[in-house]
C-alpha positions as semicolon CSV with decimal commas, in nm:
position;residue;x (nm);y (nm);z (nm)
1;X;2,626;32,852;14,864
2;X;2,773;33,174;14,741
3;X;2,813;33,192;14,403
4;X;3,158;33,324;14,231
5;X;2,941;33,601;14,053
6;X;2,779;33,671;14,379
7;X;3,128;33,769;14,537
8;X;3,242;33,947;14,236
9;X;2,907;34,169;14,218
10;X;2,955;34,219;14,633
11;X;3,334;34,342;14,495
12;X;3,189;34,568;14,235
13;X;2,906;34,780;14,454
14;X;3,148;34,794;14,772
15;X;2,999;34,512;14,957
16;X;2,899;34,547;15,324
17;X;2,668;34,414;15,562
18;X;2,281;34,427;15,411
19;X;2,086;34,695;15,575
20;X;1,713;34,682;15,598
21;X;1,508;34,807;15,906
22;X;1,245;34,596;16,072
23;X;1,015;34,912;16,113
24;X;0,772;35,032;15,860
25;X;0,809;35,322;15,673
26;X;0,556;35,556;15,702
27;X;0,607;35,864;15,381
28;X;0,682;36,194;15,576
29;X;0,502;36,555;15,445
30;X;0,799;36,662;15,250
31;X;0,847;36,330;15,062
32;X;0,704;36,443;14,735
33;X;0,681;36,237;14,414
34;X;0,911;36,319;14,091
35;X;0,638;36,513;13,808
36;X;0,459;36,252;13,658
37;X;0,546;36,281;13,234
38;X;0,482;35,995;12,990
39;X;0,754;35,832;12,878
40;X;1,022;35,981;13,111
41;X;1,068;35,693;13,377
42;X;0,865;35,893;13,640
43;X;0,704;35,582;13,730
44;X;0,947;35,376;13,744
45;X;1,151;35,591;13,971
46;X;0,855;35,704;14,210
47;X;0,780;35,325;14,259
48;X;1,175;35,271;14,371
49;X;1,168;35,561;14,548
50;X;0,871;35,413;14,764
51;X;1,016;35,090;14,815
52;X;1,377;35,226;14,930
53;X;1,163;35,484;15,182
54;X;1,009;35,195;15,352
55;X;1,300;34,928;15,328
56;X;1,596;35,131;15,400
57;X;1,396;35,351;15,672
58;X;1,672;35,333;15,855
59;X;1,997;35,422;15,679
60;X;2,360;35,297;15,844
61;X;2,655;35,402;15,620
62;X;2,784;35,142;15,394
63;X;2,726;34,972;15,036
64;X;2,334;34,823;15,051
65;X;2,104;35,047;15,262
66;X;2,304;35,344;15,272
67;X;2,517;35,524;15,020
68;X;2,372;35,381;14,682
69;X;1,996;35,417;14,863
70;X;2,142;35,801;14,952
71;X;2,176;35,819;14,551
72;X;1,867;35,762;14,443
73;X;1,657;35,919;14,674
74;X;1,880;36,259;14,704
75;X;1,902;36,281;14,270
76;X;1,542;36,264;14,285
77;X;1,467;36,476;14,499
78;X;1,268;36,237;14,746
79;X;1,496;36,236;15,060
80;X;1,290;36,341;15,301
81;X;1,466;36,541;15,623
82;X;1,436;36,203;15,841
83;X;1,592;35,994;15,620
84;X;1,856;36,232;15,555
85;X;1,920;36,300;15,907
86;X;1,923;35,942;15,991
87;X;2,194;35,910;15,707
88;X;2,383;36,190;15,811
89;X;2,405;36,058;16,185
90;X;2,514;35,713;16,065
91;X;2,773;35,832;15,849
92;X;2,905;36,064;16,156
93;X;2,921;35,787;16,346
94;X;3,138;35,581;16,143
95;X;3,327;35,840;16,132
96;X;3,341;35,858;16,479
97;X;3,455;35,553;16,546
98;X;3,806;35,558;16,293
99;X;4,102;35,576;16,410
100;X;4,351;35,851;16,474
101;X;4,567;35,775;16,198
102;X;4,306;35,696;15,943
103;X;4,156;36,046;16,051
104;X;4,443;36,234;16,023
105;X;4,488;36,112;15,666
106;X;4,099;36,156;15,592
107;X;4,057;35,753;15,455
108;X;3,779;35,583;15,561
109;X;4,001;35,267;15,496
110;X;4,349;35,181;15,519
111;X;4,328;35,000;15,138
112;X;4,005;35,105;15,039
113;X;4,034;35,378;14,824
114;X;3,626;35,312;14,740
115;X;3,514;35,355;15,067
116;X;3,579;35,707;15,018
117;X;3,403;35,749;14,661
118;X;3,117;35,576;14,825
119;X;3,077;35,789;15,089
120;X;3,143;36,087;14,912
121;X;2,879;35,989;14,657
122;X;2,562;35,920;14,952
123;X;2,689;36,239;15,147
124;X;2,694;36,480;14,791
125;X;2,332;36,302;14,735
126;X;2,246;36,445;15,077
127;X;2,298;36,780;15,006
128;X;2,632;36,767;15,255
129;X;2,945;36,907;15,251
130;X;3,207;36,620;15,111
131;X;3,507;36,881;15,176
132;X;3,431;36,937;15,585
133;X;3,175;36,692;15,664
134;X;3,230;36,632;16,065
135;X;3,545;36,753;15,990
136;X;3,640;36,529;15,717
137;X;3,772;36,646;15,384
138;X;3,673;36,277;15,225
139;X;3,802;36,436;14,900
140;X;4,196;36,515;15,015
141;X;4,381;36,160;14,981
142;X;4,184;36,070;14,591
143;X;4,329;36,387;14,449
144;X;4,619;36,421;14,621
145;X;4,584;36,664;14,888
146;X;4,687;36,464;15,109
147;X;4,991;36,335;15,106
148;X;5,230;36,693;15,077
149;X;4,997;36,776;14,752
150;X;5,215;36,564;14,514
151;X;4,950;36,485;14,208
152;X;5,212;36,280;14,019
153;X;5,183;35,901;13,989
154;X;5,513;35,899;14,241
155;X;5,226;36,034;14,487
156;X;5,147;35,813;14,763
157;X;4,729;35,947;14,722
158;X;4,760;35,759;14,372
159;X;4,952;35,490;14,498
160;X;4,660;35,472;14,805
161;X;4,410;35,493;14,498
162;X;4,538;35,213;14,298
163;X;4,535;34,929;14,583
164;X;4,218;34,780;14,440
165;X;4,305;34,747;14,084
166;X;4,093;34,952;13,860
167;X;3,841;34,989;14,047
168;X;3,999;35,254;14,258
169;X;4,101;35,495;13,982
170;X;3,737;35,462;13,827
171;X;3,556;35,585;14,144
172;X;3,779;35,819;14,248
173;X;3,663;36,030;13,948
174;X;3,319;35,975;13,943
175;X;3,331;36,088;14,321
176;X;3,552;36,382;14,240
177;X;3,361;36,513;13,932
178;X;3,006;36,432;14,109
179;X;3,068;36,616;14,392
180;X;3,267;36,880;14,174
181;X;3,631;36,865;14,336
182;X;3,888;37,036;14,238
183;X;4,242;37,124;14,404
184;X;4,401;37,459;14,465
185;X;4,516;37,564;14,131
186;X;4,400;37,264;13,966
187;X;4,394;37,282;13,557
188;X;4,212;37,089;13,362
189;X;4,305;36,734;13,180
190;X;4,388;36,877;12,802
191;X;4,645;36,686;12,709
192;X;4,769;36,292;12,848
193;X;5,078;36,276;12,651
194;X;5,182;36,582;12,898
195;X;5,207;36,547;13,312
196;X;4,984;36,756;13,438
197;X;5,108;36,846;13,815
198;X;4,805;37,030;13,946
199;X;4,603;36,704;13,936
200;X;4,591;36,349;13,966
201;X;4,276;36,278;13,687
202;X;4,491;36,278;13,437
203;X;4,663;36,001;13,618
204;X;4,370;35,825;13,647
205;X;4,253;35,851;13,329
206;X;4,620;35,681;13,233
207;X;4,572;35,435;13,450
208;X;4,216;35,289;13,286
209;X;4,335;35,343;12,958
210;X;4,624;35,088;13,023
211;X;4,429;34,828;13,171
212;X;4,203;34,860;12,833
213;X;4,195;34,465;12,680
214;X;4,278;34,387;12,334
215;X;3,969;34,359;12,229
216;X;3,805;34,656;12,382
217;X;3,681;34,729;12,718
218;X;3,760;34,636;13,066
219;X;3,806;34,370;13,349
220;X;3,892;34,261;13,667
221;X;4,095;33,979;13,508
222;X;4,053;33,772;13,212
223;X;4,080;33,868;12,841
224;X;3,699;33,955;12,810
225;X;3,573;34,275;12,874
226;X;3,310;34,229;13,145
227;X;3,016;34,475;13,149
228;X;2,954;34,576;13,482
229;X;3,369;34,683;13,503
230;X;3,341;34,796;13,138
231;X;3,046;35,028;13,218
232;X;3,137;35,191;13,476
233;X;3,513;35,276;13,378
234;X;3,297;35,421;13,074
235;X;3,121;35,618;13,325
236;X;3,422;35,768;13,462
237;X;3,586;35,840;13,176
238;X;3,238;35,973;13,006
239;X;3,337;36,378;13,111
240;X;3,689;36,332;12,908
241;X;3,587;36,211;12,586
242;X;3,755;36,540;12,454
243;X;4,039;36,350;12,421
244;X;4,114;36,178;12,190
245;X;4,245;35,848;12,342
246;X;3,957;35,865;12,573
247;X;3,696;35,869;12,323
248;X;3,849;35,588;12,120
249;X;3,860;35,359;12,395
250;X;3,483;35,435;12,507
251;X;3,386;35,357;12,161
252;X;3,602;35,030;12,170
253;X;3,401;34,959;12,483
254;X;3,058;35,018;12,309
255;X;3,141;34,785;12,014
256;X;3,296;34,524;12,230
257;X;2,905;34,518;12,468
258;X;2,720;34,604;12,181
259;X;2,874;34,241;12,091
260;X;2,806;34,054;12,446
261;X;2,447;34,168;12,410
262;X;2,169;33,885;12,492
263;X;1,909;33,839;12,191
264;X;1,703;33,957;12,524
265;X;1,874;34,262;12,550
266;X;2,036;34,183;12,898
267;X;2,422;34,133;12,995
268;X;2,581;33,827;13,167
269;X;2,889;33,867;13,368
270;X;3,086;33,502;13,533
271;X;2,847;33,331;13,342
272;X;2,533;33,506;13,506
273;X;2,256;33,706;13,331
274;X;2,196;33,951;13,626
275;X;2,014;34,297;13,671
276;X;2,338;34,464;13,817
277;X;2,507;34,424;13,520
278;X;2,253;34,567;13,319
279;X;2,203;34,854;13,509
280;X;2,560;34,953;13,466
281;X;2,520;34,951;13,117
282;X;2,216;35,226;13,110
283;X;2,487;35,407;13,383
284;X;2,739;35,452;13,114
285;X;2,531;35,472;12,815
286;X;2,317;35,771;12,921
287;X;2,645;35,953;13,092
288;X;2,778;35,928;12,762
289;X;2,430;36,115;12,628
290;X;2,284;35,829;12,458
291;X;1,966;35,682;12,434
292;X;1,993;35,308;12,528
293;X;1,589;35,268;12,396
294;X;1,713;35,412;12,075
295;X;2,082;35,348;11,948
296;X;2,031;35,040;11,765
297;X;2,373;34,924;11,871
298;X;2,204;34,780;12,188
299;X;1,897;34,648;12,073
300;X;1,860;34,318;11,983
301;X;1,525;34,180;11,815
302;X;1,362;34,437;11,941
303;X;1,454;34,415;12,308
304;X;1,622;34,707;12,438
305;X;1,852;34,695;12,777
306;X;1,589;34,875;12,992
307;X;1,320;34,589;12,879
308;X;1,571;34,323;13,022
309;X;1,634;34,519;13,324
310;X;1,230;34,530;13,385
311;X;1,213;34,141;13,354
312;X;1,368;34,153;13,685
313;X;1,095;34,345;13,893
314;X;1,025;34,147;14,219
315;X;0,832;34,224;14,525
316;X;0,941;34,305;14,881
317;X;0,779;34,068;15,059
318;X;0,457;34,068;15,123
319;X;0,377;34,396;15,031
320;X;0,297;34,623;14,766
321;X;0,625;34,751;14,784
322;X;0,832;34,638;14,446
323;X;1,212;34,647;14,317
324;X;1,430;34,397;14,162
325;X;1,576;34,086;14,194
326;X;1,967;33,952;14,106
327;X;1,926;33,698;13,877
328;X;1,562;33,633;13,880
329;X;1,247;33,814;14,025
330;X;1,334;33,724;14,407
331;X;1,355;34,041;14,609
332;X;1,699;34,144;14,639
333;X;1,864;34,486;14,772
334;X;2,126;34,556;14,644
335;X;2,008;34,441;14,261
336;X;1,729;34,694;14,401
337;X;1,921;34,990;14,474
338;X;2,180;34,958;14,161
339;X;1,826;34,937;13,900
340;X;1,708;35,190;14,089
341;X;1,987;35,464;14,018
342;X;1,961;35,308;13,644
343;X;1,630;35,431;13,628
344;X;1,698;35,756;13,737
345;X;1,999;35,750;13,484
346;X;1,730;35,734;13,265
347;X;1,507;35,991;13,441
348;X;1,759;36,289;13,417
349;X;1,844;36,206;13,045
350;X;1,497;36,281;12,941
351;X;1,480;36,589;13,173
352;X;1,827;36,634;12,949
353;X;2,060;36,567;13,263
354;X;2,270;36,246;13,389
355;X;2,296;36,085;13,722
356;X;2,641;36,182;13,831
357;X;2,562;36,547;13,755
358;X;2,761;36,828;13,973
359;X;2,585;37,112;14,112
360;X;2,244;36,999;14,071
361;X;2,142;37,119;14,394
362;X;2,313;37,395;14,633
363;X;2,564;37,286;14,930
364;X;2,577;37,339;15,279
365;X;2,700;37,212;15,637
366;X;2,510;36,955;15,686
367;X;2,704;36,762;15,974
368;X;2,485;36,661;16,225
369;X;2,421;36,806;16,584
370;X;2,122;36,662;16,690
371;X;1,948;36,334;16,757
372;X;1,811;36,210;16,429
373;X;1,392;36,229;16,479
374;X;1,254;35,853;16,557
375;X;1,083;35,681;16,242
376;X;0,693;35,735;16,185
377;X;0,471;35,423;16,308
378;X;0,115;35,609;16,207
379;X;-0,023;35,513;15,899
380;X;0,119;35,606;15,598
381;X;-0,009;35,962;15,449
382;X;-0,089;36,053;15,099
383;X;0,160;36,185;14,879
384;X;0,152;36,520;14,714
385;X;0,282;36,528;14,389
386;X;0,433;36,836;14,200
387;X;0,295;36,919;13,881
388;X;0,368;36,756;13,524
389;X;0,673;36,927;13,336
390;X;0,739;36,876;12,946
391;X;0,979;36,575;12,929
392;X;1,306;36,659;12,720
393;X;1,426;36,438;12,514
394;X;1,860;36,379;12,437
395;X;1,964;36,090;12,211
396;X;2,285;36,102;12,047
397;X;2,356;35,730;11,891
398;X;2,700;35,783;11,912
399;X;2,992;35,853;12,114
400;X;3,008;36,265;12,097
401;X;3,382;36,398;12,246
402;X;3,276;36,636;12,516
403;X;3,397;36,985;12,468
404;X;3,744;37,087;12,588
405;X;3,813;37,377;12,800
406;X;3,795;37,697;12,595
407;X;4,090;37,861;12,702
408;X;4,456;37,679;12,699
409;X;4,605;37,578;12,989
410;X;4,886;37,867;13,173
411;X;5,226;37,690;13,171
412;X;5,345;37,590;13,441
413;X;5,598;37,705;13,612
414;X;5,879;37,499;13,624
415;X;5,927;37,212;13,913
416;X;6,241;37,011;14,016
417;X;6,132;36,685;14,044
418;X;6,346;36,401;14,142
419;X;6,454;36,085;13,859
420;X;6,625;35,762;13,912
421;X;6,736;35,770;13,551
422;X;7,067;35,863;13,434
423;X;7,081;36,244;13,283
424;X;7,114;36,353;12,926
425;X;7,506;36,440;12,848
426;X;7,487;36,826;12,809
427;X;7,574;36,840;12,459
428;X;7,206;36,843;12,256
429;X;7,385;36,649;11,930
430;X;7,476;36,334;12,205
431;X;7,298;36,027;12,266
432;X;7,270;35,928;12,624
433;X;7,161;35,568;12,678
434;X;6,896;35,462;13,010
435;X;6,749;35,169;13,126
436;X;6,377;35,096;13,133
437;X;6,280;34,898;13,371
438;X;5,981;34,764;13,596
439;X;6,085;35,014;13,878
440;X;6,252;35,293;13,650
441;X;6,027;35,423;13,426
442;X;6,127;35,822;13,456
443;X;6,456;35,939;13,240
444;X;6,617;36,295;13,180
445;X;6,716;36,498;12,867
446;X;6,826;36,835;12,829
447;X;6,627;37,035;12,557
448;X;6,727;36,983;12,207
449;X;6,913;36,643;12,336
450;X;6,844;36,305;12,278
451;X;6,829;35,982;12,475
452;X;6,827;35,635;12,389
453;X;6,585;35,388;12,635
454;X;6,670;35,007;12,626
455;X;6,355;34,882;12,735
456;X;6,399;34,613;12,977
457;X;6,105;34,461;13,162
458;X;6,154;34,208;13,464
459;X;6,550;34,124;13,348
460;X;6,431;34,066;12,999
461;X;6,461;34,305;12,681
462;X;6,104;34,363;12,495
463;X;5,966;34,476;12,164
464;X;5,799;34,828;12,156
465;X;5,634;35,035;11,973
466;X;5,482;35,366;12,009
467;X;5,140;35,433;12,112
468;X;5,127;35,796;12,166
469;X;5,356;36,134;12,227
470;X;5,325;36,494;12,242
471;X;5,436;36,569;11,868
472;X;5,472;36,915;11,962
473;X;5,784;36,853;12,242
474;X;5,934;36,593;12,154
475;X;6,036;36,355;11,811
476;X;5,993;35,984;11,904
477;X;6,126;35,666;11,735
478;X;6,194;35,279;11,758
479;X;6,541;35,184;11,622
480;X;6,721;34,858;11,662
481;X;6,476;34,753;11,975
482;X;6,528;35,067;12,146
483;X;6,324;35,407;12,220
484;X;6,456;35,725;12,098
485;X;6,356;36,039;12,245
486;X;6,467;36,405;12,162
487;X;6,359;36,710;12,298
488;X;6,241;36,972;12,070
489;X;6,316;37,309;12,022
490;X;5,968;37,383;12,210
491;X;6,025;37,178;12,466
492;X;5,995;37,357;12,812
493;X;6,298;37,327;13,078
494;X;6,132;37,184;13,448
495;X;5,869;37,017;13,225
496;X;5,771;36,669;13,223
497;X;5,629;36,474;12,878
498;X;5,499;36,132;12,862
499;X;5,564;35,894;12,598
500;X;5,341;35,620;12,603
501;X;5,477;35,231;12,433
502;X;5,307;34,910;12,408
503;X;5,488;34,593;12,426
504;X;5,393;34,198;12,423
505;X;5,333;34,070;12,770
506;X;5,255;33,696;12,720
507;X;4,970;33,683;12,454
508;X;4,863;34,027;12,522
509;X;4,995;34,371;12,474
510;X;5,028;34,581;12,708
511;X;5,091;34,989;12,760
512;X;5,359;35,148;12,958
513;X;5,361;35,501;13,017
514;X;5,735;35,664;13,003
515;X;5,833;36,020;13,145
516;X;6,060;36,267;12,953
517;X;6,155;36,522;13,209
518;X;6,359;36,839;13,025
519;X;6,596;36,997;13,213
């Protein structure tokens, strides 16, 4: 029987068909083991790396056995030119084998936004070009190069991106920042309160913070943050803790699974103490720069998260091969593959990196042109391992707000962008009155004008108040049950603002984001 937290983990780590070869890996010449330093998980991650080389010795494109194994063995440095090659081959021939539509419009999937951020993820592991791979620029439809370059959330890439709920948003920017994307022109997120054209992160980033719970953190559904979700919308929004929204919600996060915590030290998600679940938790806490074997926040009588996640080690078979299991110490990949990266998380920290790190190695056309070299049957050969290097060490107990671009942002220049909502009456000193509603949420007010919102949600009138504004643009204000909104003196013509409210849906509140376009 399949087990509800079964199908919800499948969700989580892109599920697809389990890939393991039946022929025995045999170590090639250039598969050399990570520097051996006490303390700094080189163990740990030479003994994954191992079992992953003779498990997955044949790669095929897809969530267990390909893209997450990719990961691992390409941030460590132990992907050996066969295995890559035999990755790179599969993944061509997937792509192969889309369809002309789905080709032209460079999705792996019709719905699947994720398929995309996986594949971008396992290929950027590779060493492979993400932007032209076989032709492919996997990159295009997540930040909105694809459809006519519109990086607004009217675009139909963000509307592509949010088909699977929160998920989609949350790996489109690990992908993107991993593999270092950015579009033509493309300035960086500084402000959210602000719609920033040239991109669609800080649409994203919206996006998760809105689907934040009450009580902190994230989920797929339900009013309790779950961990593996939690984590790894942490993860994603770990670069943009510069702002400050960002960072208050991550720290939110942190106190709401500092509280789920097992006396252990592990996680349970649907009811389940599982490894997957853990390992997303040493994901986001070292991509956030902290320790997880030090920030007392996450230890619990003396049990740290990495000592839960090493009560599930299991062994392949019968072999000296070992990895992890799901929710106890039987074998299992794809528990396997998601400790593994977890332990390379912690790996890079102490070498004072993180896992999703751009740039770590240099990038070239990698597409395949040849047949992929058949896999070793000789017995395997010794290992050479490089020599020792001093281990680094980065703890920081706290959330610390990454460092915002030095230089401002050029303005814009201004856009014409289309609204549904009634215009501002030319005269500044007169109140115009729109509607918001489900479908409506854009309005339009001349500079030094003011318009008055009646906030109307599925027929019905609702309670709001303000969460957050640009101060500097525009004044804001709840009076008699409505929104106010005037544009300031500074306020920029062709511009776009966002004004951000939070109203009661049910038992829960919830965040709507409004646009303020000045004209």
């Amino acid at each position: 029987m399949v087990t509800k937290g079964a199908k919800k983990r499948a969700a989580i780590a892109f599920a697809a068909a389990l890939v393991v070869s039946s022929i025995g890996y045999v170590p090639e010449a250039d598969a050399e083991s990570v520097a051996a330093v006490t303390g700094d998980y080189s163990q740990e991650v030479n003994e994954i790396c191992d079992t992953l080389e003779y498990v997955v010795s044949d790669p095929a494109s897809g969530s267990a056995g390909g893209e997450w194994a990719a990961l691992v063995l390409g941030r460590t440095g132990r992907m050996t030119e066969g295995w890559k090659e035999r990755y790179l081959v599969s993944v061509k021939n997937s792509l192969d084998a889309k369809s002309e539509t789905l080709k032209a419009e460079n999705k792996l999937h019709a719905g699947k936004s994720t398929d995309n951020s996986r594949t971008i993820i396992g290929l950027y592991s590779a060493g492979a070009d993400v932007t032209c791979f076989n032709g492919w620029n996997l990159c295009a439809p997540l930040a909105g190069d694809h459809a006519g370059g519109d990086k607004t959330e009217q675009s139909a890439d963000y509307e592509y991106t949010k088909m699977q709920g929160i998920n989609g948003p949350v790996f489109a920017l690990i992908a993107l920042d991993y593999a270092g994307y950015y579009s033509e022109n493309e300035i960086k997120v500084t402000d959210l309160t602000e719609e920033n054209v040239t991109t669609l992160r800080d649409d994203y980033i919206d996006y998760i913070l809105a689907k934040e719970l009450q009580t902190g953190g994230w989920a797929f559904s339900g009013s309790d943050a779950d961990p593996d979700v939690t984590m790894m919308a942490v993860q994603a929004l770990s670069k943009y803790t510069y702002l400050s929204e960002v960072n208050d919600a991550v720290e939110r996060a942190l106190t709401a699974m500092s509280a789920q915590q097992n006396a252990d030290g592990g996680f349970v998600s649907w009811g389940t103490v599982n490894s997957e679940s853990i390992a997303q938790v040493i994901c986001g806490l070292t991509m956030l720069g902290i320790d997880p074997t030090k920030d007392e926040r996450f230890i619990k009588n003396g049990k740290t998260v990495v000592d839960a996640l090493k009560s599930f080690g299991a062994v392949y078979k019968d072999t000296p091969y070992r990895g992890y299991g799901h929710t106890g110490t039987d074998y299992n990949q794809m528990a396997t593959e998601q400790a593994g990266y977890a332990m390379v998380a912690l790996w890079c920290q102490r070498k004072g990196e993180k896992l999703y790190q751009s740039g770590y190695h240099d990038i070239s056309d990698l597409t395949p042109t040849v047949t992929p070299t058949a896999v070793p049957t000789t017995e395997p050969a010794a290992q050479p391992t490089v020599e020792p290097t001093e281990a680094t060490t980065a703890t920081q107990p706290t959330v610390e707000p990454t460092e915002a671009p030095a230089t401002a942002a050029p303005t814009l220049k201004p856009t014409e962008t289309p609204s549904s909502a009634p215009a501002a009456k030319p005269s500044p000193k007169t109140d115009t009155t729109a509607k918001l509603t489900k479908f409506s949420n854009k309005v339009t007010v001349k500079k030094g004008g003011t318009v008055t919102i009646n906030t109307v949600v599925n027929g019905k009138k609702v309670k709001c108040k303000i969460f957050s504004y640009n101060k500097k643009y525009l004044s804001v204000k709840v009076k008699n049950g409505k929104l106010i909104v005037k544009a300031g003196k500074k306020a920029k013509a062709g511009k776009t603002y966002k004004v951000v409210i939070k109203y009661k849906k049910g038992k829960k509140m919830v965040k709507k984001t409004i646009k303020i376009k000045v004209r």
